[in-house]
C-alpha positions as a printed Julia matrix, in Angstrom:
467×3 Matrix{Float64}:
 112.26  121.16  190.12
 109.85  118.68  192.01
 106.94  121.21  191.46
 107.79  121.55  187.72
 108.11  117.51  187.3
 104.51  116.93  189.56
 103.05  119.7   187.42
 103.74  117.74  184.24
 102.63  114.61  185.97
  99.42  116.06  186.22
  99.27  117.38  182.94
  99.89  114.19  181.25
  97.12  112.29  182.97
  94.69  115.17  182.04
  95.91  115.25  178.4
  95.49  110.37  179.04
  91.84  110.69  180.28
  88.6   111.66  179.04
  86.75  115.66  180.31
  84.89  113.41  182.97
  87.67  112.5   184.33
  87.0   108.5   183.99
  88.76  105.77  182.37
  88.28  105.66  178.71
  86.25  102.75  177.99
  85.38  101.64  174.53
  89.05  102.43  172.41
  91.26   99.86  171.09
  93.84   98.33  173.74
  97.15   96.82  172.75
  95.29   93.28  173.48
  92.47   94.26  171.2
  95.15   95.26  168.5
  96.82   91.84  168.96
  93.65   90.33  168.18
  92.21   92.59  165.11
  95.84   91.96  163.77
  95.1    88.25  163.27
  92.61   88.98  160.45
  95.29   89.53  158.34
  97.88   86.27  158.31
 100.11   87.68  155.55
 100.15   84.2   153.65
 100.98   84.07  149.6
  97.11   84.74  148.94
  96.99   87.47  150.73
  99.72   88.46  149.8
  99.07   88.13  146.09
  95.62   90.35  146.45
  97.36   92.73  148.4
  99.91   93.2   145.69
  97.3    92.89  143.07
  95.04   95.49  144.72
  98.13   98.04  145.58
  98.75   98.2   141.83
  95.18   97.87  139.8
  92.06   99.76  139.98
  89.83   97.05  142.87
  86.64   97.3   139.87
  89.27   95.91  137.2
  90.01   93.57  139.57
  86.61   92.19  140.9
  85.5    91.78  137.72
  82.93   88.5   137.72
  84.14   86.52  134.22
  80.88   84.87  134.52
  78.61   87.78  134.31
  80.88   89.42  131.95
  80.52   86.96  129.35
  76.74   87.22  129.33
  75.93   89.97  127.74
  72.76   90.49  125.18
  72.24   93.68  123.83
  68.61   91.87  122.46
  65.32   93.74  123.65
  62.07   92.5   123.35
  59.81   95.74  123.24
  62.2    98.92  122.76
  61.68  103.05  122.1
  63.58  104.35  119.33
  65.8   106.26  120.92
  66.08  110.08  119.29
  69.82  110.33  119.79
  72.06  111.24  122.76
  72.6   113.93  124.45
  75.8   115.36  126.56
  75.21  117.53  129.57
  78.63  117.18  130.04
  80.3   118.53  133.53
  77.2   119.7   135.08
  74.23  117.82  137.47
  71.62  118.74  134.69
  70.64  114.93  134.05
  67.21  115.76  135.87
  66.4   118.67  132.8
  68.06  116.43  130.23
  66.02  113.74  131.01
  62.78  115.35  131.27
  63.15  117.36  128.01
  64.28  114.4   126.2
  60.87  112.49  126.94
  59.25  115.1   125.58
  61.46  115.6   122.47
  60.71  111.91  121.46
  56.84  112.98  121.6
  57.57  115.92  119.17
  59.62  114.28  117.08
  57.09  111.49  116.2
  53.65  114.26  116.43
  55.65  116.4   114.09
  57.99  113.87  111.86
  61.0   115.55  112.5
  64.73  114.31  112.41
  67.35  115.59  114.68
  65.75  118.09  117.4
  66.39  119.34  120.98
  64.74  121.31  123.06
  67.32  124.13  124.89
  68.67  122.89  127.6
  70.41  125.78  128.41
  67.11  128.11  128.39
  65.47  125.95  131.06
  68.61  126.2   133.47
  68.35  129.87  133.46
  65.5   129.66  134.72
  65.73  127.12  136.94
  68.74  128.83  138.63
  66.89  132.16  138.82
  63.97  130.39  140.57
  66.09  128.42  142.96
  67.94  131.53  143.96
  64.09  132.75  144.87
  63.56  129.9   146.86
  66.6   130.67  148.96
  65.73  133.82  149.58
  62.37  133.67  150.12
  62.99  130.81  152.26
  65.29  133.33  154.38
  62.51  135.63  154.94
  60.02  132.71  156.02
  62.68  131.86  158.61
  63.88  135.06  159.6
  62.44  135.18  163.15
  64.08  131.37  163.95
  67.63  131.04  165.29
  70.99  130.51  162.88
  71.48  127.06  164.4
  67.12  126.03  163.71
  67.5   123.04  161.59
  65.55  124.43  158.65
  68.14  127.46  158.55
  70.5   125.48  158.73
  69.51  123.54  155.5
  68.63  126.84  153.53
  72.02  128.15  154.08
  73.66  124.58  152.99
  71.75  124.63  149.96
  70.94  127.89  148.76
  71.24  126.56  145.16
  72.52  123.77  142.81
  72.43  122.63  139.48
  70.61  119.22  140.63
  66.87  118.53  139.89
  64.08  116.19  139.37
  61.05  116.12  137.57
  59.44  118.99  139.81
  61.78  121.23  137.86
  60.65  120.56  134.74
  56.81  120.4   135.97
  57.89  123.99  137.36
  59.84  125.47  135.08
  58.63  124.39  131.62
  55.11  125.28  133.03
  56.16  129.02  133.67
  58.46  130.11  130.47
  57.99  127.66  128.06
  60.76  125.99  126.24
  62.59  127.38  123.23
  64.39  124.74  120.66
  68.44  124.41  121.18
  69.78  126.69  118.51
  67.7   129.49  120.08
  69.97  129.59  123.13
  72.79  127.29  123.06
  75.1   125.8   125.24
  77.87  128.08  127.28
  81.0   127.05  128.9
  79.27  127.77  132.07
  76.5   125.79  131.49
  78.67  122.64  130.47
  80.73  123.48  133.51
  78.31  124.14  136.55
  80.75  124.22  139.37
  82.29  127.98  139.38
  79.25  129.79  138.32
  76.94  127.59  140.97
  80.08  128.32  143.67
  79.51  132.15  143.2
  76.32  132.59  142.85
  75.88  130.06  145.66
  78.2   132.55  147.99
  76.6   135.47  146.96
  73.09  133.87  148.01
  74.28  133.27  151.51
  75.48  137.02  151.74
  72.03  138.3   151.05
  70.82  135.78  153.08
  72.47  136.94  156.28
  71.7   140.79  154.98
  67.97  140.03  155.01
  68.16  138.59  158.13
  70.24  141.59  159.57
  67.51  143.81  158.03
  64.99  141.7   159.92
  67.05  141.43  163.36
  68.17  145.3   163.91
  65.95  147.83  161.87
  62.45  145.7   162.11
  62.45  145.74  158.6
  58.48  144.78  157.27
  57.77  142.15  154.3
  57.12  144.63  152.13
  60.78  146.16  152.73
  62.46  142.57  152.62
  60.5   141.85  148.97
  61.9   145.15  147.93
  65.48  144.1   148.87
  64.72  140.42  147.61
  64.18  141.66  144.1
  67.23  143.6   144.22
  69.16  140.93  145.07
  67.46  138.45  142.43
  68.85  141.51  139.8
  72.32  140.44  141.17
  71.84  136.56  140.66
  70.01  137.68  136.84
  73.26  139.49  135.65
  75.55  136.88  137.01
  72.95  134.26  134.87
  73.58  136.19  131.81
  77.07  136.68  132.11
  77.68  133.02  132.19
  74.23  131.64  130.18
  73.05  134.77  128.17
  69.65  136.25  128.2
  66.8   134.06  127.45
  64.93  135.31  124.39
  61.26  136.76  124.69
  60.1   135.67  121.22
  62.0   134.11  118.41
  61.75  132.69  114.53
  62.0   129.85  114.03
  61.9   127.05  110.98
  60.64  123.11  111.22
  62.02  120.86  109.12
  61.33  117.54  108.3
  62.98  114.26  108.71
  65.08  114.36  105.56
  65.66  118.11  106.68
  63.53  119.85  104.44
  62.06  123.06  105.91
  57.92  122.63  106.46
  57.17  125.84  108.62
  58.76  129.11  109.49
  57.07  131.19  112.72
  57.57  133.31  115.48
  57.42  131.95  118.61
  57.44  133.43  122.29
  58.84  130.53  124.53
  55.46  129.76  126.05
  53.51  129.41  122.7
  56.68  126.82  121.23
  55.45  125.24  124.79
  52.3   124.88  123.8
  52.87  123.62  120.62
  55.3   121.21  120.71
  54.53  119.81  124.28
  51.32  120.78  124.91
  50.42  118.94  128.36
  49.62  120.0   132.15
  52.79  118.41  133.81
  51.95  119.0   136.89
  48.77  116.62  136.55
  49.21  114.84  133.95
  52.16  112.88  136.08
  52.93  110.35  138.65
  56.06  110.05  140.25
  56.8   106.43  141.75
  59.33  105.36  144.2
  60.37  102.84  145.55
  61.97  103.0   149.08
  61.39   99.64  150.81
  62.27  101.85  154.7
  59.23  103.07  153.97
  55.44  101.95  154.0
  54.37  100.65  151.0
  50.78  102.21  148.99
  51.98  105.48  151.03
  51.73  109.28  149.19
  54.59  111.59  150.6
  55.74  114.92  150.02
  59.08  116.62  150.72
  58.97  120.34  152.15
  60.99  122.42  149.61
  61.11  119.78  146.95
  60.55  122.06  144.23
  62.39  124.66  142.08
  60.24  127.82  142.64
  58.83  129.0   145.58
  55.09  128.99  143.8
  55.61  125.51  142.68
  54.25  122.44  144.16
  56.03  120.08  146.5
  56.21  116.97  144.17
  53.91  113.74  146.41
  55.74  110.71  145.68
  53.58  106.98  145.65
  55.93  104.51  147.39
  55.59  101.39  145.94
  56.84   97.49  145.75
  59.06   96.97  142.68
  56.65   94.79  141.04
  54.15   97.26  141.35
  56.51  100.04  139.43
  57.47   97.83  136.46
  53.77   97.19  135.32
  53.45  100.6   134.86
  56.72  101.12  132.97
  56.16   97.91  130.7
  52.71   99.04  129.94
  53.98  102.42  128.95
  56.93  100.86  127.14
  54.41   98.96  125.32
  52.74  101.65  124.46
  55.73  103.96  123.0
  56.11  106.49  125.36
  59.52  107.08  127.6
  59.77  107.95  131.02
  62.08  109.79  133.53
  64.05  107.43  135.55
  66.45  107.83  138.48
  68.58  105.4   140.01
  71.77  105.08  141.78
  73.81  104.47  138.91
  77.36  104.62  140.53
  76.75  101.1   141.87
  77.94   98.04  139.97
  78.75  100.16  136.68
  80.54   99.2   133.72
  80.9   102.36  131.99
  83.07  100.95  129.58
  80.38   98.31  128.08
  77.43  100.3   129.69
  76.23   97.61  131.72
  74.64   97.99  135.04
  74.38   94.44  136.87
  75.09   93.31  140.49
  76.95   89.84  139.64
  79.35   91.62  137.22
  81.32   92.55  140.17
  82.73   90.04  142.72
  84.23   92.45  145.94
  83.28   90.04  148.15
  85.7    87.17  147.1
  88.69   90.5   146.24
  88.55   91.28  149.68
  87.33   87.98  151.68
  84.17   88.8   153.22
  80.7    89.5   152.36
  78.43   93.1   151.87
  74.99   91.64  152.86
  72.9    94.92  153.22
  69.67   95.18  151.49
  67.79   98.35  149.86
  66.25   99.21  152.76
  69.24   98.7   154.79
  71.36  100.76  152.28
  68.69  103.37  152.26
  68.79  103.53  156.39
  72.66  103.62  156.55
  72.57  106.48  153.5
  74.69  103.82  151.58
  72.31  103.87  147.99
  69.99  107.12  147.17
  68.67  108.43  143.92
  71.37  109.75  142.43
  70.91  110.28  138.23
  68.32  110.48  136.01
  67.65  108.78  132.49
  65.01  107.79  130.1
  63.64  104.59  130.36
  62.83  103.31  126.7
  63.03   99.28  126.6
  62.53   96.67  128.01
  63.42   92.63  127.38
  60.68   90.0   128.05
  60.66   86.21  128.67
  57.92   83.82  127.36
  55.91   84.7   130.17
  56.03   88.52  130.27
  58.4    89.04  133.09
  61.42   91.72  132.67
  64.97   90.38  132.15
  66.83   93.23  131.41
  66.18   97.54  131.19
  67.77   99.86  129.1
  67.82  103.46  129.55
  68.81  106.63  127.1
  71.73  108.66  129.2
  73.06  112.01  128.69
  76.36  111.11  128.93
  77.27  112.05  125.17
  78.34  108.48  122.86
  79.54  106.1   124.44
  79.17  102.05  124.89
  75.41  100.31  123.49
  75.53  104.35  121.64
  75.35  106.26  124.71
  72.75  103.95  125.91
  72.91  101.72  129.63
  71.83   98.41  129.98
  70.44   97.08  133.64
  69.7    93.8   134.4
  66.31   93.03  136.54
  68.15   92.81  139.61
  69.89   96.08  139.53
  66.6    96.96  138.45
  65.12   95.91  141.99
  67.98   97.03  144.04
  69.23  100.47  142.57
  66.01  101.84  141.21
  64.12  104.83  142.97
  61.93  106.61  140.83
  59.63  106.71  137.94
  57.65  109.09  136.71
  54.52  108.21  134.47
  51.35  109.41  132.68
  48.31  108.92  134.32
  46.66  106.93  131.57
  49.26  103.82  132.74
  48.59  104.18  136.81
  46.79  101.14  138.5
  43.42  101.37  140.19
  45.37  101.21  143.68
  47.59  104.07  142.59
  44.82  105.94  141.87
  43.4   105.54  145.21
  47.06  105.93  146.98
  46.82  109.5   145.61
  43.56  110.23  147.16
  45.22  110.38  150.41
  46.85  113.3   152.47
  49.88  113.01  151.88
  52.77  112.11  154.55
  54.97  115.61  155.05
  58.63  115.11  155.13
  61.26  117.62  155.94
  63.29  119.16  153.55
  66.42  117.14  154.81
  64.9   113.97  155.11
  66.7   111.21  152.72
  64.31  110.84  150.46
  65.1   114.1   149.08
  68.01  113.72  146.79
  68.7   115.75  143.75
  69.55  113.93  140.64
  72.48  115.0   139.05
């Protein structure tokens, strides 16, 4: 009995101190509790908020009545926008966004009324190139261990529905775009998750099998590009079954803004490219960020930040704010749109469509203060680029400086007509990206992107898929 009640004593102190064997230091004691307790004093206020917040959404709540109450929908120097779009549950805002600068440019070079370009088409693509990627990226890698960090990283993102504008530089550029009632929307394509989930699993089985082949029967690249294409056959039924088959050539009929027909032709999907876009995205564009953890008049590139395995890595100019929004006034000015990403989950009104970082007040809700800047909220992963929209006005003061943004969203109709409205000081602190013709750079762009660019790993923050 004295055995079994020592052998328990022991246990108990095993199971009370750390594998060492020492003294925990570091957790909270009962004093410590005692004091961290004391924050909270239980009076009516507290009280009040506590009963307030149990009850109510905290954004309903925070709600700044000041901010709210100034709200102008007036823009100085603003796009026409060529009506919204819906991508509905899926992370396609990248290909939404990117297609719908360039269906503004067709609409006005052709006078047309309502026109899309297939969103649908493009993702088939994009997912059959990404699944490439993978793989190929699996054979690259083949000879380093499961636990390398790059293997790692394939095998947590062997594919997604997520983008930037390096998918549409890639994939427009390859097959061309086809107009909406060519190949229309699916279920599948409205709803991502499912198809992406099994097509996703399936990618990690073959990746494992190619690295088996690799491993145990010395299989050569040849043999592993033989067994990659068989696999991509796999991921290309799966695409139709859920998308459908992209058409090789088409007919197809332009009409007119008051919907008269003006043209009838057959098409192939890279000669509608041609026609109705017409430009060398991959040169003809500059993305700009602006990450303020980072130097400043800086090109970088992201390893693997790119939808096809013979695309290019997209070089990013990092750039003060100020910098940025002289090139998007000047192409505002100037008519043209531009892809935009932000992090648009912070300080959002969807309801009125308002972005601003006064409208909400957590700081007096819950009795303290959230003083982190960007680049502190970049460093701590707290803010990132998360969507992307079309930038298409802009509102001026007497002395040409920006007091509000607005953007065209893909959200389908909703408040300002499925259009969001950002103050210049969400602007500064929630913006990321901006991608712009060359003809609206600045000299000192121009001679950022003369430099060899800094190479960042694939999992570094600054890669973040907008969705």
């Amino acid at each position: 009995m004295k055995q079994n009640n020592l052998w328990m004593a022991v246990l108990a102190l095993s199971l009370a101190l750390p594998a060492n064997g020492q003294q925990s230091k570091g957790g909270i004691t009962p004093q410590m509790l005692q004091q961290i307790k004391q924050a909270y004093q239980g009076t009516p206020a507290d009280r009040a908020i506590r009963n307030a917040i149990g009850n109510n959404d905290i954004n309903k709540l925070a709600v700044n009545g000041e901010s709210k109450n100034h709200f102008d929908t007036y823009f100085s120097n603003k796009i026409d926008s060529r009506g919204i779009t819906n991508q509905k549950s899926s992370g396609r805002c990248w290909l939404f966004t990117g297609l719908n600068v360039f269906r503004s440019q067709a609409i006005d070079k052709f006078g047309m009324g309502d026109f899309q370009f297939s969103q649908n088409y493009s993702f088939f693509w994009d997912q059959l190139e990404k699944a490439n990627l993978f793989l190929q990226g699996i054979i690259d890698t083949r000879q380093k261990a499961m636990d390398d960090k790059m293997v790692e990283w394939l095998f947590k993102n062997p594919i997604g529905d997520g983008g930037q504008f390096t998918g549409i530089s890639d994939i427009l550029t390859k097959y061309g775009v086809v107009p909406s009632e060519v190949m229309v929307e699916t279920n599948s394509s409205e709803n991502t998750r499912s198809m992406s989930n099994l097509i996703g699993l399936k990618l990690k089985e073959f990746g494992l099998q190619l690295r088996e082949l690799s491993a145990t029967k010395g299989a050569t690249p040849e043999a592993l590009e033989k067994k990659k294409t068989e696999m991509l056959g796999t991921v290309y039924r799966m695409l139709v079954l859920n998308l459908g088959e992209p058409p090789a050539s088409f007919v197809w009929t332009r009409k007119d803004a008051d919907g008269n027909p003006v043209e009838t032709k057959e098409y192939t999907p890279q000669s509608f490219y041609r026609e109705y876009i017409g430009q060398d995205l991959k040169s003809n564009y500059v993305m700009l960020m602006n990450d303020p953890s980072r130097e400043f008049y800086k090109l970088y590139e992201i390893d693997y930040d790119r939808h096809a395995y013979d695309g290019k890595n997209w070089t990013y100019v990092n750039l003060p704010i100020e910098d940025i929004k002289q090139m998007a006034i000047a192409s505002i000015k100037d008519s043209t749109m531009m892809y935009f990403s932000c992090d648009v989950g912070k300080f959002l009104d969807r309801q009125r469509g308002l972005l601003d970082v006064d409208y909400y007040d957590y700081g007096s809700l819950m009795g303290t203060t959230f003083g982190m800047d960007k680049k502190q909220r970049i460093q701590t992963f707290s803010s990132g680029s998360s969507h992307a929209m079309t930038l298409m006005a802009v509102d001026l003061d007497a002395n040409g400086r920006p007091r509000k943004w607005m953007v065209e969203n893909s959200w389908g109709p909703g408040a300002n007509n499925g259009h969001l409205i950002m103050t210049d000081q969400w602007f500064n602190e929630y913006m990321f990206r901006l991608v712009v013709e060359k003809k609206y750079i600045t000299d000192k762009v121009k001679e950022v992107l003369k430099q060899q660019p800094v190479r960042l790993p694939a999992w570094d923050p600054m890669f973040a898929d907008e969705d």
